[in-house]
C-alpha positions, -999 to +999 in steps of 0.1 A: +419+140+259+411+171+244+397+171+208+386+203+201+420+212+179+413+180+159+374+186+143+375+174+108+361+207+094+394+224+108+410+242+081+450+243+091+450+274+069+419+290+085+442+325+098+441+355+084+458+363+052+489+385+050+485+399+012+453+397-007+459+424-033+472+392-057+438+377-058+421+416-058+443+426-088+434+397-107+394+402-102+397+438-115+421+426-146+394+395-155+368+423-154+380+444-174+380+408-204+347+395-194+333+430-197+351+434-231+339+394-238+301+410-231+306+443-255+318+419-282+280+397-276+260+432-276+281+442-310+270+407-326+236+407-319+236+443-339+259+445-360+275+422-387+309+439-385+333+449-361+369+442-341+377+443-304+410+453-290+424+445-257+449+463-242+454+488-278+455+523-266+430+517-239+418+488-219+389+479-244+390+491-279+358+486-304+364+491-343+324+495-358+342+479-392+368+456-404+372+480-435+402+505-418+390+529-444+356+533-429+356+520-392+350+547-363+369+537-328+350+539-292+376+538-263+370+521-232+386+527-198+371+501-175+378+501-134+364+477-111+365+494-076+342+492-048+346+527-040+318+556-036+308+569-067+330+589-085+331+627-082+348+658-105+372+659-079+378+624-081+384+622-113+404+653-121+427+647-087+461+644-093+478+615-068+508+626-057+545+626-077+571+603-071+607+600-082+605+581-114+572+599-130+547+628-122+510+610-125+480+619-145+445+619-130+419+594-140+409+614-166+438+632-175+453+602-183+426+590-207+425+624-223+464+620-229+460+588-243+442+603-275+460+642-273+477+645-307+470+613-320+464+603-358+428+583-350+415+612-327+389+623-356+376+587-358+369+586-319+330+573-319+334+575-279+356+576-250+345+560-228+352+557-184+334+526-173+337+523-138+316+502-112+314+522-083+293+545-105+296+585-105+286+611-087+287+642-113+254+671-116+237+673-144+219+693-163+179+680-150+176+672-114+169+638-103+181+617-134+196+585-126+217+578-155+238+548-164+254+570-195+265+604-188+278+624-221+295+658-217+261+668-230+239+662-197+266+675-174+256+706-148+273+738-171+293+742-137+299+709-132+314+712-171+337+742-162+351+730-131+360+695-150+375+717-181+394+739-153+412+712-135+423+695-168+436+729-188+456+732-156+468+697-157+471+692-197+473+730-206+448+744-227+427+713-240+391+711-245+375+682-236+357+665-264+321+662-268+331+622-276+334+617-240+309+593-217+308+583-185+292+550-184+281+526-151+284+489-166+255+469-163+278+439-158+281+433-118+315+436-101+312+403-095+297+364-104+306+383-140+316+345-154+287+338-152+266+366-160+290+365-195+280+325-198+242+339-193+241+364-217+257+336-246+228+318-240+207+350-242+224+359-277+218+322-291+182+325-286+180+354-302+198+345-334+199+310-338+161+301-315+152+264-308+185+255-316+211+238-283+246+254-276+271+248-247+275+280-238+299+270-211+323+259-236+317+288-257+323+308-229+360+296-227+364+293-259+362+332-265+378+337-231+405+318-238+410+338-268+404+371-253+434+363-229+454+350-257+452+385-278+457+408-251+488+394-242+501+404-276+521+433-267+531+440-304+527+468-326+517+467-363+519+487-392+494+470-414+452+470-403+449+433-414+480+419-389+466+444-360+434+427-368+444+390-372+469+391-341+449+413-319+414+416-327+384+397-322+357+400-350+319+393-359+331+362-381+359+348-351+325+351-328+300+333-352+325+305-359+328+297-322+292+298-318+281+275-348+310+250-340+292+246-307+253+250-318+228+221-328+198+221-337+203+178-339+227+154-319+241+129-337+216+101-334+203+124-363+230+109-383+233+071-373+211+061-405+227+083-433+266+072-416+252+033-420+243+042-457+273+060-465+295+030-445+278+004-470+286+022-500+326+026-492+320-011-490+344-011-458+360-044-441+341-050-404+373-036-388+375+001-412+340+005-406+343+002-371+374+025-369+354+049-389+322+050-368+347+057-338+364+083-353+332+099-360+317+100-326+357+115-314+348+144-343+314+148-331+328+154-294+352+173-301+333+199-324+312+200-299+333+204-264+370+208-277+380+243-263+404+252-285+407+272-316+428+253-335+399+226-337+377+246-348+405+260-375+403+222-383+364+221-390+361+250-409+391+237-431+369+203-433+335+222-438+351+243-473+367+210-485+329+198-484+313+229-495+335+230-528+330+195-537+297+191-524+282+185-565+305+156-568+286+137-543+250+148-555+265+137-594+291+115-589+282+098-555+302+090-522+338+075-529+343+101-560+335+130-535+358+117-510+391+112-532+377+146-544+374+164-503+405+143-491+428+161-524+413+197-514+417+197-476+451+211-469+480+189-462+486+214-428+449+203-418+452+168-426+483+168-403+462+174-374+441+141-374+453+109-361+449+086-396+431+086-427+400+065-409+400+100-387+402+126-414+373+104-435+351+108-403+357+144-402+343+145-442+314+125-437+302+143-408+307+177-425+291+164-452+260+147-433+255+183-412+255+200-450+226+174-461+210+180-433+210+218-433+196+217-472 
């Protein structure tokens, strides 16, 4: 009998594939929101304000301010391709016409993008990111750059780009704003290079202290995906920035919901005292305890932002009637936190035994923090 069609490790599937350009697009659109994911960890660790954009104008948008009166723009193109590095022909090439629409170059297109417009003067940088890397002269021999600016191009290099677009564009100078830039994140294993680099920004701002970065990872992600499917325009700064933008404060919450410095043995003594003062039947205390450990997990590994919506709620309920319990003690601070947590919040736990657990351990972190 002939077995050698029937080996276990025979994958029925094993032939070659007819279309693969589903799985390619998708790599080279997840790129483009784990590279944004990593801009928006460089901007936290140096700066205490900004928004990102996905999908505004350009693939990647950074706002240095949340203050619209104040904040300077840098533009981001980014392309994942495994081609040879680009050259000035390559970029200034114009692919050919169809039917429906005549087609920019590369950088025609980006220069089009901000021709005219009312933010041009606020452009910090406009930036082509691109992984293949270019291939352009400059100005000293032998530099390997990651950032080119117009400033260290070849003077010939510089005319022949200008050239190509004033006969594409008509007469349009190409501004001194633009960069060239060869990410440092690689063209792939980039989920886990962004998960890396979390883990990297937590020891720098918060050190000693444990975070799941995996979970913060897809927390942000998640949220990432979630704005730049938004395909909405807005008239006023604050809805652009609260349905489309991803800020220093958005970032920090996620990151504090899912950093400890303790786990919560740290708390088994204080939750015993506080149980014995509520003076709780066997069967309340128990469904308390419970409902603290579910809080505890879930502020620690739920993924979603509504939950962490939820403890920040909590947390300010605590925060603003925090005195009570150092004055008045435990069950006067409770009727107190349970009156000024908002009905919408309250909605989201389970019972009262659950939204008490949520109190205590807010108010247990607080104690622990002073």
């Amino acid at each position: 009998m002939d077995t050698t069609k029937e080996s276990p490790r025979s994958n029925p599937l094993a032939t070659a594939q007819r279309e693969t350009a589903g799985a390619q697009t998708f790599e080279k659109y997840e790129y483009q929101y784990h590279w944004a994911l990593c801009r928006i960890l460089g901007a936290h660790e140096n700066s205490n304000d900004y928004v990102v954009f996905i999908e505004l104008h350009e693939d990647v948008v950074l706002a240095t301010s949340t203050d619209e009166s104040v904040a300077q723009f840098e533009f981001n193109q980014i392309k994942n391709v495994g081609t040879p590095p680009w050259s000035k022909k390559k970029l200034t090439s114009l692919p050919k016409a169809t039917a429906k629409k005549v087609t920019n170059s590369i950088l025609g297109k980006m220069l089009q993008g901000i021709r005219e417009k009312p933010f041009v003067d606020k452009l910090k940088s406009l930036d082509l990111v691109a992984t293949c890397g270019f291939n352009l002269a400059t100005k000293t021999d032998g530099l390997k750059l990651s950032i080119i600016s117009i400033g260290d191009l070849h003077n010939d290099c510089l005319n022949d780009i200008q050239t190509a677009i004033n006969k594409e564009l008509g007469i349009y100078p190409i501004p001194k704003t633009l960069r060239f830039i060869t990410p440092d994140l690689p063209a792939s294993g980039f989920q886990d290079v962004a998960i890396g680099r979390i883990s990297k920004l937590v020891d720098v701002t918060a050190p000693g202290t444990k975070c799941n970065a995996s979970t913060i990872y897809r927390v942000l992600i998640d949220d990432l995906h979630r704005k730049g499917s938004v395909a909405f325009d807005f008239t006023e700064w604050n809805d652009l920035v609260k349905n489309k933008g991803t800020t220093h404060s958005d970032v920090e919450r996620v990151i504090s919901s899912y950093t400890e410095s303790k786990g919560i043995d740290a708390f088994s003594q204080d939750l015993d005292d506080i149980l014995n003062d509520f003076e709780l039947k066997s069967n309340k205390r128990i469904q308390v305890r419970r409902a603290f450990e579910r809080y505890h997990n879930v502020v620690r590994l739920e993924r979603t932002l509504i939950a962490i919506d939820n403890q920040q709620a909590v947390k300010d309920a605590v925060e603003r009637n925090f005195e009570s319990f150092e004055d008045q003690g435990v069950k006067e601070f409770m009727v107190q936190a349970l009156a000024s947590l908002p009905e919408s919040t309250q909605k989201n736990f389970a019972n009262l035994e659950s939204i008490q657990a949520a109190i205590i351990y807010e108010l247990l972190s607080k104690c622990h923090e002073k």
